[in-house]
N, C-alpha and C positions, 0 to 999 in steps of 0.2 A: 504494500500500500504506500502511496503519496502521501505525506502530511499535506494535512489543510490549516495549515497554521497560514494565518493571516498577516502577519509579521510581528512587531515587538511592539508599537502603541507606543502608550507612556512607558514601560518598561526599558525603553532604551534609555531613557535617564534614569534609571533606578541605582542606586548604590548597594550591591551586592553585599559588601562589606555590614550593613545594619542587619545583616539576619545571621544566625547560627546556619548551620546545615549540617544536615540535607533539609532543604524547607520548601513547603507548599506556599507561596507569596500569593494573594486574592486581591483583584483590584474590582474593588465596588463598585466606583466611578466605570468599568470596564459592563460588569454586570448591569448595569441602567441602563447604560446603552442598548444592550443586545433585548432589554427589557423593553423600551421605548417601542423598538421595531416589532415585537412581540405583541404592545398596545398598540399598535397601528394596524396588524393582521387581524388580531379580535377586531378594534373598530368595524374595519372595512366591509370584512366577510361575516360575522357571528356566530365563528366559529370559538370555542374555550377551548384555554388551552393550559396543559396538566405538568407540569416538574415532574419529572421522570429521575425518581430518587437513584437509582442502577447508574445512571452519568455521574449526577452530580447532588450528593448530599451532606452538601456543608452546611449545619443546621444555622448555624453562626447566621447566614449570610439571610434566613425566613424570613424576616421582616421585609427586606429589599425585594426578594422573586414574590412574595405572595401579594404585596401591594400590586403586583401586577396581574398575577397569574391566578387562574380560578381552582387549584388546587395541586394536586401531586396523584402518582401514578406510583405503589408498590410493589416488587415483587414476590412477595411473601409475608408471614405474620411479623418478621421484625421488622421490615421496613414500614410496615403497618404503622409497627408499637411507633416507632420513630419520628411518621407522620404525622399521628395524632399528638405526640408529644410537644411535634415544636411544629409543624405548620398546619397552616389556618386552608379551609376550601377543601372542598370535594376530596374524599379520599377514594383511589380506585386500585384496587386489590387483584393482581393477578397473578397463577401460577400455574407452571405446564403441569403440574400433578400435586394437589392442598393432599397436607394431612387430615384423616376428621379428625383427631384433637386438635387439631388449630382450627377448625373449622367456626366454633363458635364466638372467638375472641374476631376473630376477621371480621364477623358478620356484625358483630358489637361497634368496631371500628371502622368501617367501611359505608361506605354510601351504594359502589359497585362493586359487584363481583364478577370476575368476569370467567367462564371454565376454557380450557384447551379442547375440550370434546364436549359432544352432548351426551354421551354416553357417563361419564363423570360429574356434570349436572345433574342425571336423574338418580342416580346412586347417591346423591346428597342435599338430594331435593328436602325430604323427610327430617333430616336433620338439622339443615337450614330452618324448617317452619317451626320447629320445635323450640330455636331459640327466641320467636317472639318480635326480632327485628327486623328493621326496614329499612330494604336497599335493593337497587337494580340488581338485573343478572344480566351481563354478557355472554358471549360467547365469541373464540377468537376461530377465524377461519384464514387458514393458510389459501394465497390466490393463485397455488400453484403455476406463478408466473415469477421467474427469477432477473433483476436486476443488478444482481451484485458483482460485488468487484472481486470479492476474498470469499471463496466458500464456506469458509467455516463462520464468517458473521452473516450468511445468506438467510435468513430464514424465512425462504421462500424456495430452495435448492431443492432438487431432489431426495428423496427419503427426511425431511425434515419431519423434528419433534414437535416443532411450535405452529398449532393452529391446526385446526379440523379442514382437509383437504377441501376445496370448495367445490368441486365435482362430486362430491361422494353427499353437500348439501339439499337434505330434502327439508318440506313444509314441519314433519313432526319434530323434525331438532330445536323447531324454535318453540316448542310451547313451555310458556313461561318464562322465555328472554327477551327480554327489554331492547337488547340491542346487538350489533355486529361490531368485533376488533378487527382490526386486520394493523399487522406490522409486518415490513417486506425489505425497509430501506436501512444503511447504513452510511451516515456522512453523504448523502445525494443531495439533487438540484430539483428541480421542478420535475424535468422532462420522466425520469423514473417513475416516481409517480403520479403523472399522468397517463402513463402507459400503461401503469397498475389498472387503475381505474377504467381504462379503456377496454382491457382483459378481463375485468371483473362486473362492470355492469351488467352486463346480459345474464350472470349468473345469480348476480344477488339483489338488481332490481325489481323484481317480484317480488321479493322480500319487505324490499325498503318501507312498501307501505301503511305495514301493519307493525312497524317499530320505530322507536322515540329517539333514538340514537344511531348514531355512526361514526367508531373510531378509527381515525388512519393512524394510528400512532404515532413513532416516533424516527429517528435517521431522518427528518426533516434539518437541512443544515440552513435554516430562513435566517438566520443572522449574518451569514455570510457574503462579502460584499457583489459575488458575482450570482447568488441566488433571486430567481424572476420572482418577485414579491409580487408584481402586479397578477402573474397569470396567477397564483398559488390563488389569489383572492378572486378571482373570477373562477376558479375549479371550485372552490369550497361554496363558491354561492352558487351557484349555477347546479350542485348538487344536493346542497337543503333547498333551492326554492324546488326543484323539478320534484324531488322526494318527499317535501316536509318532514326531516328530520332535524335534530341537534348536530352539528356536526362539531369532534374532538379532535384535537391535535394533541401530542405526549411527549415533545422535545426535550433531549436531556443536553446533550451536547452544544446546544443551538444557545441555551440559555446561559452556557457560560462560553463560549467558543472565544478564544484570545483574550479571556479573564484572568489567564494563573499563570505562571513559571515556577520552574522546578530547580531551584539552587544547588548549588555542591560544590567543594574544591576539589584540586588534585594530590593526592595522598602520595603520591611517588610516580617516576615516569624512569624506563630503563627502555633500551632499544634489544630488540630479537628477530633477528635474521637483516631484512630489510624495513622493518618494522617499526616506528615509534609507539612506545606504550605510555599510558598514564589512567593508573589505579587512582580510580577516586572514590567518594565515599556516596555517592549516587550508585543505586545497584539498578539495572535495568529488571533481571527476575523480582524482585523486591519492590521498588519503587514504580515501576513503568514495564508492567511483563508485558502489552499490547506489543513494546518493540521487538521482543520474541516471538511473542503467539499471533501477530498479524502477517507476517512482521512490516514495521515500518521502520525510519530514522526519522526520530524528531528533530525537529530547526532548533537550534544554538541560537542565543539570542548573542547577537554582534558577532557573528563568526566572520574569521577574514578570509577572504578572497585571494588564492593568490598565496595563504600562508602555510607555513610545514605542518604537513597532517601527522595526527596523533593518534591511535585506536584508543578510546575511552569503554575502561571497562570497571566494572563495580566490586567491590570488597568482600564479597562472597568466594565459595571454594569451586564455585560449578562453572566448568570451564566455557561456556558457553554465555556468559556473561557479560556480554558486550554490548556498547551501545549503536558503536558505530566510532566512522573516521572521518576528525574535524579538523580545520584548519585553524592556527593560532599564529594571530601578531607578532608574538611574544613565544619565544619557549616558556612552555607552564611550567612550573615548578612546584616543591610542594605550597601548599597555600594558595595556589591561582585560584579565584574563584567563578563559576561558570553555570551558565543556565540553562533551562529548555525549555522552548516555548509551547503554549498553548497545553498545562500542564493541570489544568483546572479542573477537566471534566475525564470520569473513566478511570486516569491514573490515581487522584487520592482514593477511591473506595475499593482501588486495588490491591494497597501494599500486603506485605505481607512481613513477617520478620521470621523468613525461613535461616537457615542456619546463623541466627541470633544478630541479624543485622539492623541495627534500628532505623526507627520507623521518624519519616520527616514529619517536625515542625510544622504548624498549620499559623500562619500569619495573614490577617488580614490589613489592608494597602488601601486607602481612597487617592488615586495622583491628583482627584481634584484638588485636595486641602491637605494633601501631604502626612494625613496621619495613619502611625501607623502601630501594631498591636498584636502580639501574641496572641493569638487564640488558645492555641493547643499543643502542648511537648508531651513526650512518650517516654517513659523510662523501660527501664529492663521488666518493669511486673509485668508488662502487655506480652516481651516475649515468655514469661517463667509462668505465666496466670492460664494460659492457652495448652498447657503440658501437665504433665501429672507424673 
């Protein structure tokens, strides 16, 4: 994969040197932004739209996304718990396969529920009624039409787990569903999905008219400078007026995209074979495993052009630990300090502190007023509290 990092912002004046690291830096001033254009989509179209906790869930930052946003989107009972704890708005609960002991607390918690099959609806239908509460029910229908770029974030690919094939969709799968999910996209523009939609009308238009809802979820990248804003809002109206329904959007990425950078010095640099090394204390497993598991190379904020490349790899034992190869001004040395952009969303609710590497710093940054604030440090109980 490509980053879509948008470039560095106010970030390029930031003084690296004010934070500890490894640290998650949060520019508020950056999240309005992407929020503004987010109030401009609801305006336009009337379409709501949901924080997709799975991107991006810095509860710190609730105040700022729910002044805008009509609530959050779950995947599971903790993000549930999470939701209800510190944001405000529609909470919508979803998972390819609920426990029934979570069952009850969700439904306490939730406004939606949304199932992966109808088959797993009716099996928890009984149980659902039993608690007494009140909340929609979805259902998520895969539109067995693939857009993606990386197969394994496709969830729309062949043989996928996520979403009830929409071919195999008859009349009795929806009794007693409020509405239809569909997510297909990851990091895309317009054009993807409206080609969903073009693939999927004729299947679930029949449908449309006897439900309240319609969610496209989320891989909407509508913050992004080269994304068609104007078609998105002529797709989104043009299909609640023709349907009369609600229609939902679930962006997680969108909501913080070019919000965060990822700090780190370099802990030592040695040359191997033809090679420049520099161990630093950024672990890609750890800190940013998407750069493995997608894989991508994240942007370096101020990288030189033109300068002697270094392989940057992370303080971990697993040799596979790398970030990639960047060019520097300067030979780094220990103490260089260096960033990665567009670090906000995905990577913080990834880390992990496998073979005891700790876990970055959470800082929040406004560049309009320059203040700036620890949110959150990690000591050793996070790695010793998870073992036994």
């Amino acid at each position: 994969m490509s980053t879509k990092a948008g470039g560095p912002g106010a970030f390029a004046d930031f003084d690296l040197l004010r934070v500890d690291t490894p640290a998650f830096v949060v520019d508020t001033a950056a999240l309005r932004r992407n929020l503004q254009i987010l109030a401009d989509i609801k305006a336009r179209s009337g379409a709501k739209i949901l924080l997709a906790l799975k991107a991006f869930s810095m509860w710190e930052t609730a105040p700022v996304t729910q002044a805008v946003l009509d609530g959050t989107c779950a995947s599971g009972l903790w993000e549930a718990r999470l939701a209800a704890e510190h944001y405000a708005g529609h909470l919508e609960t979803y998972c390819p396969a609920f426990k029934a002991g979570d069952l009850p607390e969700i439904a306490r918690l939730s406004d939606t529920i949304v199932f992966n099959t109808p088959s797993q609806h009716l099996r928890f239908r009984d149980l659902l009624a039993q608690t007494g509460e009140t909340f929609d029910v979805g259902l998520r229908i895969n539109p067995e039409h693939s857009t993606g770029e990386v197969a394994k974030y496709d969830p729309a690919g062949p043989g996928s787990r996520l979403g009830f094939p929409v071919s195999q969709l008859r009349e009795e799968h929806l009794s007693g569903v409020h509405g239809l999910h569909i997510h297909s996209l990851c990091e895309q523009g317009l054009e993807p999905l409206a080609e969903t939609w073009a693939a999927l009308e004729s299947h679930i238009g029949p449908f449309l008219h006897r439900l309240a809802w319609l969610n496209l979820g989320g891989g909407h990248h509508i913050t992004r400078a080269d994304y068609d804003r104007d078609g998105l809002v002529r797709l989104l109206r043009g299909i609640a007026d023709k349907y009369d329904v609600q229609l939902w959007l679930e962006p997680g990425e969108a909501v913080a995209l070019d919000a965060g950078i990822l700090a780190g010095q370099v802990l030592d640099t040695f040359r191997n074979d033809e090679t420049n090394i520099a161990i630093t204390d950024i672990s890609a497993t750890c800190h940013m495993p998407d750069v493995i598991e997608a894989p991508y190379r994240p942007a370096m904020l101020g990288e030189a052009a033109g300068g002697e490349q270094f392989r940057l790899g992370g303080p971990s034992c697993l040799a596979g630990d790398v970030i990639g190869d960047y060019a520097f001004a300067a030979l780094p040395k220990p103490g260089t300090r260096f960033a990665f952009l567009d670090q906000a969303h995905y990577s913080m609710v990834k880390t992990t502190t496998f073979n005891g590497v700790p876990l970055p710093s959470i800082w929040l940054w406004d560049s309009d007023t320059d203040t700036l604030r620890k949110v959150r440090e990690f000591g050793w109980q996070e790695f010793a509290g998870r073992l036994s």
